[in-house]
N, C-alpha and C positions, 0 to 999 in steps of 0.2 A: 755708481750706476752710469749706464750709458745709454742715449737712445738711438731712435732710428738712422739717428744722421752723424752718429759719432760724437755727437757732444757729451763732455761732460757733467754730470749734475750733483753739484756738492751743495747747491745754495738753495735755503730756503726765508722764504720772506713768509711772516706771521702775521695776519692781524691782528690784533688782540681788542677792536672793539669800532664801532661802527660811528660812535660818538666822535662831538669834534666842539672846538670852543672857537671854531673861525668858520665862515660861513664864503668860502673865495668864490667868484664869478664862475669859474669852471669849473669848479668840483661840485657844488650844492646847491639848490636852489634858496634864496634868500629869506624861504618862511621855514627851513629847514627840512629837515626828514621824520620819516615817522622810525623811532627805532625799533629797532628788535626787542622783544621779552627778554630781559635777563637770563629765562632758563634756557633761550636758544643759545645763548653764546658761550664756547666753550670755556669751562673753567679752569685756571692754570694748572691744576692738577692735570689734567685732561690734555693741555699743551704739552706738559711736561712728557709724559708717555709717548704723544708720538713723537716728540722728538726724539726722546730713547732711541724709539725705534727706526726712526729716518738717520738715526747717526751709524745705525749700526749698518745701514745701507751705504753708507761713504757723504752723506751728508754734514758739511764741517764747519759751514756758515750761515748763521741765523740774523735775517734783522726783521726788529718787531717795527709796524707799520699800525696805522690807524685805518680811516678816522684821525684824531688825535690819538698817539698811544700813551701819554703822558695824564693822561684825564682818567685812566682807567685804575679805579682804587689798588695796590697789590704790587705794579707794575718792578717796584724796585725788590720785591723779593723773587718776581719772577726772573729777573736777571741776576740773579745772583745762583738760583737755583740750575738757570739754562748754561750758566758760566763753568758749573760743576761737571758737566754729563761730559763720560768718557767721550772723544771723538770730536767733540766741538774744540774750537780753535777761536771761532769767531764771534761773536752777538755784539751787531750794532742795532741803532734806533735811528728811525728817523722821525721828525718833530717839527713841528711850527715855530718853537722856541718862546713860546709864551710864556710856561713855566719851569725854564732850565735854571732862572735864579735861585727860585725856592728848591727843587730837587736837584738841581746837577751836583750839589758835593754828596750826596746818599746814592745814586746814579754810579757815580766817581768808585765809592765804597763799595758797591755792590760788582764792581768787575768790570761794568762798559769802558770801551776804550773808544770807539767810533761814532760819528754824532755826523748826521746829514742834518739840515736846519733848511727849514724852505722860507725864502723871500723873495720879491718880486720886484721889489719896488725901496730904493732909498728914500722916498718921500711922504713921511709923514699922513700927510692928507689921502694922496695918491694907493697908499697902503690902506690908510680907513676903507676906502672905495672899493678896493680890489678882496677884501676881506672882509667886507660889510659889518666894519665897526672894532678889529683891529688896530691897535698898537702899537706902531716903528719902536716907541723907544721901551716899552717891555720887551722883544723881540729882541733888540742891539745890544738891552743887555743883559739876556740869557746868551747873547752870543760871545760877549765878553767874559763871563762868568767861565763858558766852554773853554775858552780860551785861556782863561787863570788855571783852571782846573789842569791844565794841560792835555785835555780830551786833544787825540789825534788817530788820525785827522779830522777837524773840521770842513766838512765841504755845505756849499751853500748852495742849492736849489733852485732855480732863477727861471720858472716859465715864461718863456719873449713872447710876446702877444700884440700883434701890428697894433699902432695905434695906440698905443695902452703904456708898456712899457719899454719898446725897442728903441725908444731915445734914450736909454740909460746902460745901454751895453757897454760902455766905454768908462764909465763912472762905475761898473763892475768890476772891471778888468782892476781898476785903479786901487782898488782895495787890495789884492795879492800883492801892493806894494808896501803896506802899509801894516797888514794882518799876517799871520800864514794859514791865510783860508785859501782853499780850493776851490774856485767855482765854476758849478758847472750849468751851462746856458741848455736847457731844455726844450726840443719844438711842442707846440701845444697839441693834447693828444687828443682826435673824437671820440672820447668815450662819453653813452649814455647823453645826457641831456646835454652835454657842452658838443654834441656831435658836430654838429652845424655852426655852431658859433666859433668851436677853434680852428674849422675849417677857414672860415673867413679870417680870423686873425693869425692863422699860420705864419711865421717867419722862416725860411729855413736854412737849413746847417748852414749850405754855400754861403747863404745871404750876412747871416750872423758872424760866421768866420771870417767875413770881407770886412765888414765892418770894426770889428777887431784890429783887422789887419792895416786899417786906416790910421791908426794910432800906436800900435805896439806891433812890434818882430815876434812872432811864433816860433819856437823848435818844438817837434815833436818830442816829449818827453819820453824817457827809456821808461818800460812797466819796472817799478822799484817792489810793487807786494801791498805798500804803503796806503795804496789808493784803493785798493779791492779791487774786485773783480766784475764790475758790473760793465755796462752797456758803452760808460763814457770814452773818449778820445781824448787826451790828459795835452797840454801844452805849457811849454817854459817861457817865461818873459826873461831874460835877461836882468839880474837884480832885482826880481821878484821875490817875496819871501814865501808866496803859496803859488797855484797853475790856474790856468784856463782849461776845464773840458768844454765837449761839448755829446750830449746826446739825443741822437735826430732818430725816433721811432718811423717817422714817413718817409723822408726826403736821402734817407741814407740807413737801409735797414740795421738794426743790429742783431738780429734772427741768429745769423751763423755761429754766433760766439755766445748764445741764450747755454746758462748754465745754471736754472731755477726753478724752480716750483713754487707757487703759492698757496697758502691756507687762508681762509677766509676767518673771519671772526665768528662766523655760524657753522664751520666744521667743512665745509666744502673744500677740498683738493683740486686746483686748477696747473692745469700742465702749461699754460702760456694765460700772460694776462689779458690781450686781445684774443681769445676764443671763445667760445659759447661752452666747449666742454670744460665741465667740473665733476669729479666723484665727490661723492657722501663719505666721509669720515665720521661723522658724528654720530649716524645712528647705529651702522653697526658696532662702534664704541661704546653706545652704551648700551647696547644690546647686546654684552657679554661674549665679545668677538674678541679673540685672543691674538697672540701677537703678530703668529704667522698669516691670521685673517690680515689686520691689517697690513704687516708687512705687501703683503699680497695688490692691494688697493695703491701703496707708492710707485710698486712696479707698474704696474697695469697704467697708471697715469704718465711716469716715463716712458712707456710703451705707445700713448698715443697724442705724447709729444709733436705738434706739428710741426714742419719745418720753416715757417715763418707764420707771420700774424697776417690779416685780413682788412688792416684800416685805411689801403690804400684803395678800396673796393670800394665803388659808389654806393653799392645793395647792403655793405657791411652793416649790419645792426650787434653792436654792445648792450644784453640789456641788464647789465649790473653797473654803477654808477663807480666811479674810481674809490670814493671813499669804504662803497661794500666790500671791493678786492683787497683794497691795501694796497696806497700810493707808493 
């Protein structure tokens, strides 16, 4: 599939469920959410089909997203199931890493080869705070576990947040000497209720890259395949055993190079994750819509693909919170 602007779109990102077992400053609000009815959320049968059917449209890479996607009862036969369909190549997850000790060797067994793990913060305490009552050393050692397992790549997730975390960029970097993790430095996104607030703690690319660049030598790394295909800008340290990216949704668009779609966990199709537009998948799914129906519904969404996202707009209003799209 192709759309207006010539991009490619092989990639799609899943959610498979709106629950989460961390509660972080920017994603949720701290007394939680109300969830969805179980019978809105699509069921993996229900995944499975369209993704049939988005493979047969040139769709070749899957990662399932939350919420937590790791909480979601099922999880590891649905990757085993999504690792089968002709045309897939890819299915990574991305995770908190709370529970990669207890699942990652059945994770391992079921097919996954890629594991993004989101952390923010090396300190203990600092981590309680930022995840309102999270675990550093449950997390370090689902990350260790990844890391036995031999899951690659490992890449680590790292939203800078003035004030908060951006004294630790350095002490980031210092781990790709130490691990072969990838990590990559994230600007803070205004979506939904953190709109304003990660406005104010924005850091950006330039900013984080300098700081970087106070302490280690960057080379632009060659794209190897290794790292996938997303948004990031990959960097070598010299005797490094993993890299630096970095991905800057404000301060350095990555629009030109968007090669995705989104599913939502209640059946919603979104062409870009900062848009307001989404189609319905779900109901005419189960309202006995046949293949070329939906078929029909992926194009029309590639079809009105925009050409970049809307967060640099003062007026912009998101009103689905990151955990409803899929981080």
């Amino acid at each position: 599939m192709q759309d207006a602007f010539r991009r490619k779109i092989d990639y799609l990102r899943i959610s498979i469920t709106d629950k989460c077992n961390l509660r972080c400053i920017y994603c949720m609000p701290e007394e939680g959410i109300p969830l969805k009815p179980h019978e809105e959320i699509l069921r993996f049968e229900e995944i499975l089909r369209l993704v049939k059917i988005a493979a047969g449209l040139g769709i070749s890479k899957i990662r399932l997203t939350g919420g937590e996607p790791l909480v979601r009862r099922g999880v590891v036969s649905l990757i085993r199931d999504l690792t089968r369909i002709p045309g897939i190549t890819d299915v990574s997850l991305t995770t908190n890493g709370l529970l990669l000790t207890k699942m990652g060797p059945d994770l391992k067994r079921a097919g996954l080869k890629r594991l993004n793990i989101s952390l923010d913060t090396l300190e203990p305490e600092k981590y309680r705070s930022i995840t309102r009552g999270g675990s550093l050393k449950q997390v370090w050692e689902g990350i260790e576990t990844a890391l036995d397992l031999s899951f690659c790549p490992v890449k680590i997730n790292t939203v800078v947040m003035r004030g908060i975390n951006d004294d630790e960029i350095l002490d980031f970097v210092r781990l790709t000497y130490l691990y072969p993790l990838h990590i990559r430095f994230i600007e803070c996104m205004p979506i939904g209720e953190a709109d304003g607030w990660a406005r104010q703690h924005l850091v950006p690319q330039a900013e984080i890259k300098a700081r970087v660049e106070e302490g280690f030598k960057l080379e632009l790394k060659a794209e190897t395949g290794i790292l996938g295909s997303g948004p990031a800008s990959y960097y070598h340290l010299s005797g490094a055993l993993g890299s630096v990216g970095f991905i800057s949704p404000l301060s350095v668009h990555f629009c030109p190079a968007c090669n995705r779609l989104r599913l939502t966990a209640d059946g919603k199709l979104r062409p870009c994750l900062n848009s307001q537009r989404e189609l319905d998948l779900k109901g005419p799914l189960r309202e006995g819509a046949n293949d070329e129906k939906l078929r029909e519904i992926f194009l029309e969404a590639v079809r009105k693909k925009p050409q970049g996202h809307l967060m640099n707009e003062t007026d912009w209003n998101q009103p689905r919170m990151m955990y409803q799209i899929g981080g």
